[in-house]
N, C-alpha and C positions, 0 to 999 in steps of 0.2 A: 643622815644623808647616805651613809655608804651604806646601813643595812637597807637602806630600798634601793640599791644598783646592785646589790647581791641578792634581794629578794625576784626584783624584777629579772635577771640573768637567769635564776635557776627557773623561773615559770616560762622563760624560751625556751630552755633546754628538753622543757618536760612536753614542749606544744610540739603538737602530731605532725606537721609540715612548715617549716621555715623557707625562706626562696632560698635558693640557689644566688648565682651571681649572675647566672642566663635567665633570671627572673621567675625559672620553675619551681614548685614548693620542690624541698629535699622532706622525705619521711623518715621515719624513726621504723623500728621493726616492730614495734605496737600496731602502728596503721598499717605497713603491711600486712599484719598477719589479720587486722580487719578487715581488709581488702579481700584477703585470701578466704577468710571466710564468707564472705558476700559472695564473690564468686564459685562457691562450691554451693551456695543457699541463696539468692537474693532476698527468700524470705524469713532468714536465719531472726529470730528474736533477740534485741539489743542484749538482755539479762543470757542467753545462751554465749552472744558473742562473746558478753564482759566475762560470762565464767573461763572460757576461751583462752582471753588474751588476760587473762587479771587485771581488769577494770568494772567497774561501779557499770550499772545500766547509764546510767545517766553521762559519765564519759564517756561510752561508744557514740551511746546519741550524739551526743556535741561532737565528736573527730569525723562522726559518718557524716553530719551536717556539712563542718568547715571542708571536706574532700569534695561534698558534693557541690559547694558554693565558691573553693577555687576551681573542678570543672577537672579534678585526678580523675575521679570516675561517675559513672552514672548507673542508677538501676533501673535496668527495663527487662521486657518482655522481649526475649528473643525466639522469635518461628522460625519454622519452614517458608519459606517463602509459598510453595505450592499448592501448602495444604489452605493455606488464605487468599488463593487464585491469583497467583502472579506467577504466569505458568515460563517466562521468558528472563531469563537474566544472561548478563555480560558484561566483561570486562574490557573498555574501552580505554586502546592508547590514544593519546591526541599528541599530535606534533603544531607548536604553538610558534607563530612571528608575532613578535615583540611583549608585551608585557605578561606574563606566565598567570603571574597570581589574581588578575584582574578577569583573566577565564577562569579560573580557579573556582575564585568567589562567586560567580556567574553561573556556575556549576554547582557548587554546593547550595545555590537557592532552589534549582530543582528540585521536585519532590519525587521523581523519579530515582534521583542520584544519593546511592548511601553511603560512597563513600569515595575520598579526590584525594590525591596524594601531587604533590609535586614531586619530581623524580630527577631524577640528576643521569638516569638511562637510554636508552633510544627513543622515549616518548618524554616528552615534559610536563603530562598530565595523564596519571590511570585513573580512571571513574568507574565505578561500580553501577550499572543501571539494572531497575527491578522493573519490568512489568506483565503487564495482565497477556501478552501475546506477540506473537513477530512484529504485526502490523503498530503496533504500540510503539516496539525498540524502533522500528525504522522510522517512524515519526519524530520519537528522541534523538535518534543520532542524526538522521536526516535532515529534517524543518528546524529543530532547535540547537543543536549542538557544532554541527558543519556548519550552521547558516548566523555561528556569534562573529565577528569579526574579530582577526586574529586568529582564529583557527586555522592553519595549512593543510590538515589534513587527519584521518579518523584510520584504528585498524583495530576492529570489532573482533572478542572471541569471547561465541556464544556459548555458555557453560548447558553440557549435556548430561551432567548429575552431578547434583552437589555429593561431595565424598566427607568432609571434617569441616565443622564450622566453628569455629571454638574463640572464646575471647578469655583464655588463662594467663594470658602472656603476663600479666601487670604484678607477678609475684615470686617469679622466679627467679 
């Protein structure tokens, strides 16, 4: 009985993300430095990673999975917005009366909206909006976004060149 409470302890110790106590996986510096190399290659080969981090192809696979299925990271294709005709984008503060997160979520169902932060700053909600042209954003912020109840009020800045778009942050 006690060599499988010492067996089972030491296969936690070795797994790639344990929760936290705010419920968040905590990582080991194996999966970040998987992380790290995903983000330098998303198309990086498991057998390249494991030479990497000194792991088996077959452990990247399963660590890159269990990250990908608690929801740490994700691999996609990141554009230009422009070059795939979304000639208009903007960063939208909302000032919100009463329940925050319930625009929040209201917001992030748009497929316009890539990205919603609640804020604890002059605005209660920044949205990220992508589209095809002016006439577009003013439909989104106008018909849809002003017109959610609970909205007080919108303060639009339309981005005039994108300068650094980066998503490194997850390994520093």
């Amino acid at each position: 009985m006690h060599s499988e409470r010492v067996a089972s302890r030491s296969a936690d110790q070795r797994d790639s993300s344990r929760e936290s106590r705010n419920g968040t996986p905590t990582l080991d510096a194996v999966s970040l430095a998987i992380i790290q190399q995903l983000q330098e290659d998303g198309r990086r080969p498991y057998a390249a990673i494991g030479k990497a981090v000194g792991l088996s192809e077959a452990a990247v696979r399963q660590r890159v999975q269990k990250l990908l299925d608690q929801g740490v990271m994700q691999i996609v294709a990141v554009t230009d917005p422009l070059t795939v005709g979304f000639r208009r984008q903007a960063m939208v503060g909302i000032h919100v009366e009463g329940d925050v997160e319930s625009i929040a979520d209201t917001l992030t169902a748009m497929s316009e909206v890539e990205y919603v932060v609640m804020t604890a700053g002059s605005f209660d909600i920044l949205a990220e909006i992508v589209c095809e042209d002016d006439d577009h954003l003013l439909d989104v912020i106008n018909k849809r976004i002003r017109a959610l109840p609970g909205v007080r009020s919108t303060e639009s800045f339309v981005y005039m060149k994108l300068k650094k778009q980066t998503y490194m942050w997850g390994t520093r």
